[in-house]
C-alpha positions as CSV (number, residue, x, y, z in Angstrom):
1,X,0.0,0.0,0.0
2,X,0.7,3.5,-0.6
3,X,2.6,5.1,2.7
4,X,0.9,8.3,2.2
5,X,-2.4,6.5,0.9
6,X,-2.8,4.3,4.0
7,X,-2.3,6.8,6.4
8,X,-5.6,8.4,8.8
9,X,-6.7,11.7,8.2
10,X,-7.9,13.6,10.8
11,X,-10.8,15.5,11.4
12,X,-10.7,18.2,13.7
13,X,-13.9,20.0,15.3
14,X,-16.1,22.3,13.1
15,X,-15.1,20.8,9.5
16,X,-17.4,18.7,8.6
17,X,-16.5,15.7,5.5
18,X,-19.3,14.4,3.2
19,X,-18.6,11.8,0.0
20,X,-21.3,11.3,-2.0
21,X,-21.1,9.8,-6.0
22,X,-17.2,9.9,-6.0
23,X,-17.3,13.7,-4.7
24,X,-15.8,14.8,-1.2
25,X,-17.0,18.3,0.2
26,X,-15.7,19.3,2.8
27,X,-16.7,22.4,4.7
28,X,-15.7,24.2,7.6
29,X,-15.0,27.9,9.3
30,X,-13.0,29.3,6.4
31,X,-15.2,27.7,3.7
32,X,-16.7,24.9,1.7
33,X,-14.9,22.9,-0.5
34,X,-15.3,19.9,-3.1
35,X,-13.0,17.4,-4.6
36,X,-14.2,14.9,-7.5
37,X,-12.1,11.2,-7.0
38,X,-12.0,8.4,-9.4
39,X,-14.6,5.5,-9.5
40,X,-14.2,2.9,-7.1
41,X,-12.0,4.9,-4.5
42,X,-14.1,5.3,-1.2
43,X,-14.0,7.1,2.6
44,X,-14.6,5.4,5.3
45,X,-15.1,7.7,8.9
46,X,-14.6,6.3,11.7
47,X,-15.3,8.8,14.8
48,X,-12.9,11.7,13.6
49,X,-10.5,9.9,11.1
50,X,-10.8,9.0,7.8
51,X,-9.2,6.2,5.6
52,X,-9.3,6.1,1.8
53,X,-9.3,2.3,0.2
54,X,-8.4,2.1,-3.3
55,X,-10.4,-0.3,-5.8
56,X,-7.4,-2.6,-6.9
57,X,-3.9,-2.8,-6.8
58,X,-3.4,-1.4,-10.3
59,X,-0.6,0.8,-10.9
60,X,-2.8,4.1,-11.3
61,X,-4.7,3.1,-8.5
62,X,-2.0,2.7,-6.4
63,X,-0.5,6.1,-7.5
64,X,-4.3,8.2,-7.1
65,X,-4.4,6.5,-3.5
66,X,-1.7,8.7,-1.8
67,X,-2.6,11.5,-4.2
68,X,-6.4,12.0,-3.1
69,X,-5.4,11.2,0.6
70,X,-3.3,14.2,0.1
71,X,-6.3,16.5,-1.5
72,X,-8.6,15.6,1.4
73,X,-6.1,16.7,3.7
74,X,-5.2,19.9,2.5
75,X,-8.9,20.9,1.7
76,X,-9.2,20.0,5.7
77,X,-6.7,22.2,6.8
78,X,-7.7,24.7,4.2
79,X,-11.1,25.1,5.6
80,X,-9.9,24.6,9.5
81,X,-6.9,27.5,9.5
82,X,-6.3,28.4,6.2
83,X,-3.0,28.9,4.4
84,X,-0.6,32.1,4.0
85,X,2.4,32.7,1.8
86,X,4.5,35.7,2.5
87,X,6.2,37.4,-0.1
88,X,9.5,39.8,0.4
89,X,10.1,42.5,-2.6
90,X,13.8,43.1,-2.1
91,X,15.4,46.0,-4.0
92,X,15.6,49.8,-4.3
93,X,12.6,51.3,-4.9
94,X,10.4,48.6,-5.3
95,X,6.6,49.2,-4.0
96,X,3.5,46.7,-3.7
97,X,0.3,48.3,-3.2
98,X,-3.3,46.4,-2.6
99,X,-6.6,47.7,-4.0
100,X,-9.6,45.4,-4.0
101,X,-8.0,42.6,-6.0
102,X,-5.9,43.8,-7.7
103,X,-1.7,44.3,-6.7
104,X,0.2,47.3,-8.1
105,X,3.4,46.6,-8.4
106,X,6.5,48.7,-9.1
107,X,9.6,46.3,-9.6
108,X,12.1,48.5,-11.7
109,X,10.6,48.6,-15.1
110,X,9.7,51.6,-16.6
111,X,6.0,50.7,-16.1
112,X,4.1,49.6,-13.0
113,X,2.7,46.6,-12.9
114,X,-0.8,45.2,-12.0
115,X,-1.8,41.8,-11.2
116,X,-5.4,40.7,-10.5
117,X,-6.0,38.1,-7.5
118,X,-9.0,35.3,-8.1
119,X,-12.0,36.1,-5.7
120,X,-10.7,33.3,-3.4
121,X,-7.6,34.7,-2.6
122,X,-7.3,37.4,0.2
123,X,-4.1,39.7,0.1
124,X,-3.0,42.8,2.3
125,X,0.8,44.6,2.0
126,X,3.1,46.3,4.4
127,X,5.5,48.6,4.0
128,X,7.8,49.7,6.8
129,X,10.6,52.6,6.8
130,X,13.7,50.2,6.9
131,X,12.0,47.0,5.8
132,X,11.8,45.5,2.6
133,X,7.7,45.8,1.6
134,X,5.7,42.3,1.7
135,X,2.9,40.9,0.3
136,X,0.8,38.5,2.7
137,X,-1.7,36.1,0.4
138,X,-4.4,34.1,2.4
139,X,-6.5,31.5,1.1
140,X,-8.2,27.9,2.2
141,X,-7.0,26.5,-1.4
142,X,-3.2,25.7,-1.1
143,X,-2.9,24.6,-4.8
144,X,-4.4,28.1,-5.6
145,X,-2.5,30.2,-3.2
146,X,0.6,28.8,-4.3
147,X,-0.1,29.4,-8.2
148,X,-0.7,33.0,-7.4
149,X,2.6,33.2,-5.3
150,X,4.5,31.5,-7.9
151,X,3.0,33.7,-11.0
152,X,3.9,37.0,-8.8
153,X,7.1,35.6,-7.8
154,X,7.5,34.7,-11.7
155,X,7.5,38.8,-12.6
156,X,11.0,39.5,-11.2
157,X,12.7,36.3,-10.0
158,X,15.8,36.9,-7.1
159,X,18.8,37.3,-9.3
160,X,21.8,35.7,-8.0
161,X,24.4,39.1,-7.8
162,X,22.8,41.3,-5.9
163,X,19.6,39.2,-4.2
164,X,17.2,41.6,-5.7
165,X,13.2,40.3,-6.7
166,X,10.3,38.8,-5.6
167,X,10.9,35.8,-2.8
168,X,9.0,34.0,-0.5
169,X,9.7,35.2,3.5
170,X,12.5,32.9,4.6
171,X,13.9,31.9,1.2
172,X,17.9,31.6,1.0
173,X,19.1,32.7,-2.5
174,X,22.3,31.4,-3.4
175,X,24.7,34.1,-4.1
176,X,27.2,34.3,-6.7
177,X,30.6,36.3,-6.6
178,X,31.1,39.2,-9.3
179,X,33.3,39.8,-12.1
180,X,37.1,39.8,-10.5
181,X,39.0,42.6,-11.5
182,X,41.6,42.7,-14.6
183,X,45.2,42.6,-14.3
């Protein structure tokens, strides 16, 4: 069996897991949520854990098992606390502004740039005399929070000279040395 795949999920107060016709919803304080899952694959609860048993030992089967025990756990925690991405925009004179949802964004080119969020995803910046500006995103979908960190991240990558671009809060960017000098 699958390490992941055979492994309890569990539930904790307030969410509330339903599967029904190979669908999962799951809902909770931060939201409702819904996962479709392959014929054959099915939950069974038992008081506030859940196991997943997979139809046959196929090859696909045994790689979907450990894949939709993953899903169901990450909608879970999605809908119980949520997930955050910080992002840092390190470099001289660059600004992130949040209006609505959409992010204005001044990263060095001669224009500014401006990025619209889905409705799903909640952001709010801070900028602080002496501090590099951030960008905090918040949602309960961690495969969509993290698309929309990566395509922001995307628009001015951390070079490797100077550090300068967008990177995630705690990131280590490896460093390279400069041209040495002639003669």
């Amino acid at each position: 069996m699958s390490r992941i795949g055979k492994a309890p999920i569990s539930i904790p107060d307030k969410v509330e897991v339903k599967f029904k016709d190979s669908q999962v919803s799951v809902k909770g304080p931060k939201g409702e949520m819904v996962q479709a899952m392959e014929e054959g694959f099915s939950l069974k609860q038992e008081e506030n854990m859940i196991h997943i048993d997979r139809p046959t030992e196929s090859k696909e089967h045994r790689s979907k098992h450990g894949l939709y025990r993953s899903l169901i756990n990450n909608m879970i925690i999605g809908v119980s606390d949520g997930y955050t991405i910080v992002l840092e925009f390190v470099g001289v004179g660059f600004r992130v502004v949040v209006k609505g949802q959409n992010i204005e964004m001044s990263l060095g080119f001669s224009h500014g740039i401006l990025f619209q969020l889905p409705k799903e995803v909640i952001a709010e910046a801070k900028s602080e005399r002496g501090t590099n500006p951030t960008l905090t995103l918040q949602s309960n979908d961690k495969q969509l929070i993290g698309q929309v960190a990566a395509k922001i991240r995307s628009l001015r990558k951390p070079e490797p000279y100077k550090g300068k671009g967008i990177r995630f809060k705690g990131e280590q960017i490896r460093r390279k040395a400069g041209k040495a000098a002639g003669k």
